[in-house]
N, CA, C and O of each residue as an XYZ file, in Angstrom:
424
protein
N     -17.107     11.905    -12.708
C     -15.925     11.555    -13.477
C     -14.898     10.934    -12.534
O     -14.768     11.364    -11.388
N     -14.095      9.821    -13.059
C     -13.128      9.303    -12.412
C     -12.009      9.893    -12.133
O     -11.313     10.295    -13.066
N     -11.579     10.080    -10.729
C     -10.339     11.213    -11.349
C      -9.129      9.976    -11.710
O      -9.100      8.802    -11.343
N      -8.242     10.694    -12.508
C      -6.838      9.966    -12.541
C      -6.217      9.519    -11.642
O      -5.812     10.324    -10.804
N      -5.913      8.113    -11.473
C      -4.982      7.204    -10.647
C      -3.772      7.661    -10.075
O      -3.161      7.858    -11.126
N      -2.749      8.065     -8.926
C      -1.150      8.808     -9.144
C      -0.719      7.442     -9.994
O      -1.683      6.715    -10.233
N       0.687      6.925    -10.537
C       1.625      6.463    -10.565
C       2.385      5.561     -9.474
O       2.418      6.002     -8.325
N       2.893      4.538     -9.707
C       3.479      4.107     -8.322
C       4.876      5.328     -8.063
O       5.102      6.159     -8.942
N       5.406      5.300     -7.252
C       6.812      6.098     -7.798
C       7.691      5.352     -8.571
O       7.559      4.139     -8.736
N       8.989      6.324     -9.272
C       9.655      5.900     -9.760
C      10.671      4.595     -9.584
O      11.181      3.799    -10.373
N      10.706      4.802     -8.038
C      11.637      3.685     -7.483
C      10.842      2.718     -6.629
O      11.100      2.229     -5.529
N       9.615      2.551     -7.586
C       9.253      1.247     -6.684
C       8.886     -0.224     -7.342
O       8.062     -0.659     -8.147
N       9.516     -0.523     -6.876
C      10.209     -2.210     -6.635
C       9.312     -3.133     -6.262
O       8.936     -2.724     -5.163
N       8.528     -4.485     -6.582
C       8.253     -5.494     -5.712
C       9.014     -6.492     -5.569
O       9.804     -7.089     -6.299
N       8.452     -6.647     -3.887
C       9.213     -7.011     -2.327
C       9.806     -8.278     -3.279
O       9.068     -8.975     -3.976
N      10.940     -8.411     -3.207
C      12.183    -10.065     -3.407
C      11.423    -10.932     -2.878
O      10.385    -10.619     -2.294
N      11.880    -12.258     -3.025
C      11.276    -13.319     -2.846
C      12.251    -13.564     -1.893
O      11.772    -14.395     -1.121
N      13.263    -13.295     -1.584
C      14.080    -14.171     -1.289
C      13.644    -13.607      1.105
O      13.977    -12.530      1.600
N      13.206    -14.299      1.574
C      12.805    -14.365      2.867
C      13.858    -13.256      4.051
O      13.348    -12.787      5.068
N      14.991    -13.055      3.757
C      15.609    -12.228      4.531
C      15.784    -10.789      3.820
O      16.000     -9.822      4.550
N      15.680    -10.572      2.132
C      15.815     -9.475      1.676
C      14.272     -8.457      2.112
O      14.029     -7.287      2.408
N      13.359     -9.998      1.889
C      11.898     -9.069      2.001
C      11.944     -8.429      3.441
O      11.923     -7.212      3.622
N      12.001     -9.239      4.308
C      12.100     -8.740      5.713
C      12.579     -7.556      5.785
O      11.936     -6.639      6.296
N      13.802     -7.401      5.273
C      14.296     -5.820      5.190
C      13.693     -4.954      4.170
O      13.425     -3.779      4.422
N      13.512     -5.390      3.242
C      12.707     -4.482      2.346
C      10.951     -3.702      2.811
O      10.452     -2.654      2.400
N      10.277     -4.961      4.016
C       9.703     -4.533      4.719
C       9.568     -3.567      5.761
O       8.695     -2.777      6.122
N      10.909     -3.942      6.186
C      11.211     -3.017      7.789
C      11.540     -1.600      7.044
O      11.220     -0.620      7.717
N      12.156     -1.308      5.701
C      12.418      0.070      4.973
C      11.018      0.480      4.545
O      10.699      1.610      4.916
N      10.057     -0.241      3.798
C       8.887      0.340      3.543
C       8.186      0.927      5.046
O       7.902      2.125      5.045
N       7.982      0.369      5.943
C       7.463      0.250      7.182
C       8.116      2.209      7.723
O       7.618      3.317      7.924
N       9.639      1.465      7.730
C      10.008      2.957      8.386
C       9.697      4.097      7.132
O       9.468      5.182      7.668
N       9.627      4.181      5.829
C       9.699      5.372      4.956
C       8.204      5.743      5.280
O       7.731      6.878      5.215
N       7.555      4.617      5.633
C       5.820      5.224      5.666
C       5.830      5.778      6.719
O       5.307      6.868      6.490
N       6.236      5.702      8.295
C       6.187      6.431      9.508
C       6.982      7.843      9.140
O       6.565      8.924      9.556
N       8.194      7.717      8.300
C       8.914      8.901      8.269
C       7.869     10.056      7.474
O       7.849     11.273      7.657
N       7.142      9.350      6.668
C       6.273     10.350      6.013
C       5.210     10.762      6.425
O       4.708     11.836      6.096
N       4.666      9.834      7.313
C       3.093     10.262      8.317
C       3.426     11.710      9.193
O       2.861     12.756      9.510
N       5.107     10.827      9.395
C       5.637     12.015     10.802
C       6.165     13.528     10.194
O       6.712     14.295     10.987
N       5.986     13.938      8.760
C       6.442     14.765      8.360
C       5.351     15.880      8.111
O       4.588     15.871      7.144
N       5.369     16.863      9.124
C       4.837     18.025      8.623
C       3.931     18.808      7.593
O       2.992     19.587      7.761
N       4.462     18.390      6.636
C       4.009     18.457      5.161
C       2.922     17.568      4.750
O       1.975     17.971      4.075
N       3.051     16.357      5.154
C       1.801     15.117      4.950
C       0.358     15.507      5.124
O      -0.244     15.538      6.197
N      -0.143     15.814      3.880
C      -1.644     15.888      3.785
C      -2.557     14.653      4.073
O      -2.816     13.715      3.319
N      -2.973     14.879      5.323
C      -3.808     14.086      6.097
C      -5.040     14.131      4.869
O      -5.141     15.098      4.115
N      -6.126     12.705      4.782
C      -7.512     12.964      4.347
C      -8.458     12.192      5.168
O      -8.457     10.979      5.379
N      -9.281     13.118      5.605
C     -10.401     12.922      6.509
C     -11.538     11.214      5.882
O     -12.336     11.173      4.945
N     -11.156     10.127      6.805
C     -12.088      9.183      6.335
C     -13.754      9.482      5.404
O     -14.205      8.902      4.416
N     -14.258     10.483      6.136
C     -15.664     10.952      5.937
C     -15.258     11.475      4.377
O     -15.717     10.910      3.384
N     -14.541     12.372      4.313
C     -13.971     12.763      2.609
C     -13.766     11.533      1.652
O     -14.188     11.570      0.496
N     -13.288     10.746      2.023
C     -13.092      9.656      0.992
C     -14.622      8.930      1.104
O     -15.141      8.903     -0.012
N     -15.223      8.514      1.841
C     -16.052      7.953      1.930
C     -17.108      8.435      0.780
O     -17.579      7.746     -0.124
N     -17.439     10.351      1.181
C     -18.139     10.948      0.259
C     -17.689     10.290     -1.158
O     -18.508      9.712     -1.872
N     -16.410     10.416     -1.480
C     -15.915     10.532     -2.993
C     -16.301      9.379     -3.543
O     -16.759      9.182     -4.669
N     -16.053      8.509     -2.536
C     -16.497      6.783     -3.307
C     -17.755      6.728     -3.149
O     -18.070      5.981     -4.075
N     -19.312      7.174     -2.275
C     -20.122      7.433     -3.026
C     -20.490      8.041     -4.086
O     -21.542      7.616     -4.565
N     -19.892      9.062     -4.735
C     -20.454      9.762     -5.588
C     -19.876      8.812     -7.035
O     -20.519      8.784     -8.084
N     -18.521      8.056     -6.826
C     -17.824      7.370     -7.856
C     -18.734      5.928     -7.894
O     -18.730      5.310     -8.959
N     -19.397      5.465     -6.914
C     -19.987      4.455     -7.125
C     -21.756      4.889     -7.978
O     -22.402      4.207     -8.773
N     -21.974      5.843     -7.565
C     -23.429      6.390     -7.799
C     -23.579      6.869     -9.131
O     -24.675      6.935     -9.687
N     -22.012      7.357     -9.890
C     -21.741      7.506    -11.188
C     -21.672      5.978    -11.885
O     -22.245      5.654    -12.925
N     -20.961      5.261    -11.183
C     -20.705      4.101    -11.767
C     -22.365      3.078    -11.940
O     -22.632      2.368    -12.909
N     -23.004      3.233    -11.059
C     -24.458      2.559    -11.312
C     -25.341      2.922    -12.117
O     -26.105      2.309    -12.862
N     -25.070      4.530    -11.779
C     -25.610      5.208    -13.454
C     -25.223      4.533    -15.132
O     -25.959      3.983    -15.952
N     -24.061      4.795    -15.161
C     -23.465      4.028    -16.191
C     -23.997      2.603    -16.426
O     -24.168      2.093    -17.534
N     -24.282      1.914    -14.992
C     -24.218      0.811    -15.601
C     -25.852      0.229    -15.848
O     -26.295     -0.814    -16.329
N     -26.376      1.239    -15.369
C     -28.090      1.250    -15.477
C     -28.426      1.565    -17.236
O     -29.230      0.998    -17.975
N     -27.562      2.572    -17.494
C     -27.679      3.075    -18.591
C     -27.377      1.873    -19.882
O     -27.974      1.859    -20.958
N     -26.671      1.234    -19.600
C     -26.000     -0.179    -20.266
C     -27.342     -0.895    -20.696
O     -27.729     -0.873    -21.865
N     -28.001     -1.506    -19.721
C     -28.807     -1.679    -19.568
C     -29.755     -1.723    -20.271
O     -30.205     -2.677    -20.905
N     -30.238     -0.296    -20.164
C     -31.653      0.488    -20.850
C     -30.951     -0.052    -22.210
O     -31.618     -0.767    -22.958
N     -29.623      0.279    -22.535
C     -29.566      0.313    -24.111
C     -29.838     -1.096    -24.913
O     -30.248     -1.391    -26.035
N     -29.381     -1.828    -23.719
C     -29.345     -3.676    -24.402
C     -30.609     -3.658    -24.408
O     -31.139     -4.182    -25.388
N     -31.533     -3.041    -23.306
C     -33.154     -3.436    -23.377
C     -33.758     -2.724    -24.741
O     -34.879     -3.038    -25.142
N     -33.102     -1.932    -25.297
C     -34.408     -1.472    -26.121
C     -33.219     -1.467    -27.230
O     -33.162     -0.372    -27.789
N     -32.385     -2.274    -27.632
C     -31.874     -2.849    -28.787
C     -33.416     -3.693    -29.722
O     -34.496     -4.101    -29.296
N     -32.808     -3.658    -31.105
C     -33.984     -3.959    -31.986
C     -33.871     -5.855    -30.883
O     -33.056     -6.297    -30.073
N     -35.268     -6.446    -31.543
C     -35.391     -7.894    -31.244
C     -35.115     -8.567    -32.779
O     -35.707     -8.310    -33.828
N     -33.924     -9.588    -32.518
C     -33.471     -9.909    -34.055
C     -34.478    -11.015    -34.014
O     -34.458    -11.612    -35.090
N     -35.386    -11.531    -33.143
C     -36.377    -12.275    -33.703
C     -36.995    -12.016    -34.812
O     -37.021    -12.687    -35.844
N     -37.705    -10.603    -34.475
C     -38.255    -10.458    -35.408
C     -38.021     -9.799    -36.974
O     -38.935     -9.422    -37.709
N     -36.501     -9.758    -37.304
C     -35.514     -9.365    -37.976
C     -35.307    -10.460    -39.109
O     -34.917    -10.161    -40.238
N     -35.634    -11.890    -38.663
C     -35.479    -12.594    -39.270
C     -37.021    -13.266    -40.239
O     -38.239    -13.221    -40.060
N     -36.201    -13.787    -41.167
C     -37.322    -13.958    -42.274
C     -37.933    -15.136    -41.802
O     -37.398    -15.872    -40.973
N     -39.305    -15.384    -42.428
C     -40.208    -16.444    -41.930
C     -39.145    -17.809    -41.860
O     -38.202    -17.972    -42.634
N     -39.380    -18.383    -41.176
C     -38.938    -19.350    -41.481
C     -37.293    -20.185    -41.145
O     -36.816    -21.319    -41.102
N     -36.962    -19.014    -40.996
C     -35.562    -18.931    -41.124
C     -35.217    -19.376    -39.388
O     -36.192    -19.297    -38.640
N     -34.129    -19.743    -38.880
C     -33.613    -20.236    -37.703
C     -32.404    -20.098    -37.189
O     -31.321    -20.349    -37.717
N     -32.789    -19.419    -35.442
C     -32.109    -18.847    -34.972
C     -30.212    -19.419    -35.054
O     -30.076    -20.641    -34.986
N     -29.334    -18.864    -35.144
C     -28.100    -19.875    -35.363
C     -26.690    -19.126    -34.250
O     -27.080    -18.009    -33.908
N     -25.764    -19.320    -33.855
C     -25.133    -19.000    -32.787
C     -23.903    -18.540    -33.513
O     -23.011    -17.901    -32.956
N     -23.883    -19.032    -35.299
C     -22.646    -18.800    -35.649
C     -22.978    -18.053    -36.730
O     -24.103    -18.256    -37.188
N     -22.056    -16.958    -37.442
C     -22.365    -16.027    -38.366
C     -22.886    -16.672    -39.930
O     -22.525    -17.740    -40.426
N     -23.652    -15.860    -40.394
C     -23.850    -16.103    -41.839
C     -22.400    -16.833    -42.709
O     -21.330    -16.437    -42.246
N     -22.317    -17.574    -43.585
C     -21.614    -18.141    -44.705
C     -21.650    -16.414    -45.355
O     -22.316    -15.456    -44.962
N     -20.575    -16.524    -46.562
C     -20.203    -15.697    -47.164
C     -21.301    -15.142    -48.180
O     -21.734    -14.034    -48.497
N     -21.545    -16.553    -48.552
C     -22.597    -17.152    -49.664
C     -23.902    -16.653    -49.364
O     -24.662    -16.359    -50.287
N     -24.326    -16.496    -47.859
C     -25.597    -16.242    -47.186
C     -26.040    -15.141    -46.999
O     -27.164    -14.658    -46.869
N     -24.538    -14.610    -46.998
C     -24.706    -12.846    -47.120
C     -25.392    -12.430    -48.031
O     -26.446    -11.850    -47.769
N     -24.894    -12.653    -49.589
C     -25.300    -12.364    -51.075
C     -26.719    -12.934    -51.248
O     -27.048    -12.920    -52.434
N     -27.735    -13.473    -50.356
C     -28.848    -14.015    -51.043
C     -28.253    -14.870    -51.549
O     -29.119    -15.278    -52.323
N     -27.161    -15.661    -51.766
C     -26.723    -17.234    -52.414
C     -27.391    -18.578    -51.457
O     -27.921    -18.435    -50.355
N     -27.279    -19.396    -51.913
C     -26.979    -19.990    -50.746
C     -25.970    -21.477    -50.852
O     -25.944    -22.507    -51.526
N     -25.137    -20.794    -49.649
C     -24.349    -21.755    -49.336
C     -23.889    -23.339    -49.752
O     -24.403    -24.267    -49.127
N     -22.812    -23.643    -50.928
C     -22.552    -24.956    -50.839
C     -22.619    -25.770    -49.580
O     -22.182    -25.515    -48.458
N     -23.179    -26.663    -49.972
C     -23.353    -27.960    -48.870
C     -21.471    -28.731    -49.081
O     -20.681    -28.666    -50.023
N     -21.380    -29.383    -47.736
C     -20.180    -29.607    -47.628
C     -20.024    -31.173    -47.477
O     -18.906    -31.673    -47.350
C-alpha cells in the first residue's frame, strides 16, 4: 500500500521570479534546512530504509500493473462478438444500430 504523501507546509511559497528576491528566498530556504538538520529533534532516515520501501512500492506497483494486463488479456475477443459479416468500425454504433434498425443514410 502507498502510504500518504505529507502536505507542503502551510507557509510555503514558490521562489519569486524576480532575480534578487529569489536569491534571498534561497539563502532563507538554504539556512531553515541547515537549522533543521542541526536540530536535535530531526529524524534522520537511513538511505538503506528508503531504498527497502521503494522496493517494496515498486514491486507492489508491477504487481498491479501485471495484473492490468492479465485482465486486458483475457477480456472477451469482440471479433468474435460480432455478427457474420459485419465490420470492424472505430466509431460507436448509430442510435438506429442499437435497436436492430438500421441507420438512415445521409
Amino acid at each position: 500500500m502507498i502510504p500518504e504523501q505529507p502536505l507542503p507546509p502551510d507557509d510555503f511559497a514558490p521562489p519569486p521570479e524576480d532575480e534578487a528576491e529569489y536569491d534571498a528566498w534561497f539563502r532563507a530556504q538554504v539556512e531553515a534546512a541547515i537549522a533543521e538538520a542541526d536540530d536535535p529533534n530531526c529524524e534522520w532516515i537511513p538511505n538503506e530504509a528508503i531504498l527497502q520501501e521503494n522496493a517494496i512500492l515498486r514491486a507492489e506497483l508491477e504487481t498491479m500493473i501485471e495484473a492490468q494486463k492479465n485482465t486486458k488479456n483475457n477480456a472477451p475477443d469482440m471479433d468474435r462478438a460480432r455478427k457474420p459479416g459485419q465490420e470492424l468500425s472505430d466509431s460507436p454504433p448509430r442510435a438506429a444500430e442499437c435497436h436492430g434498425r438500421s441507420a438512415p443514410t445521409e
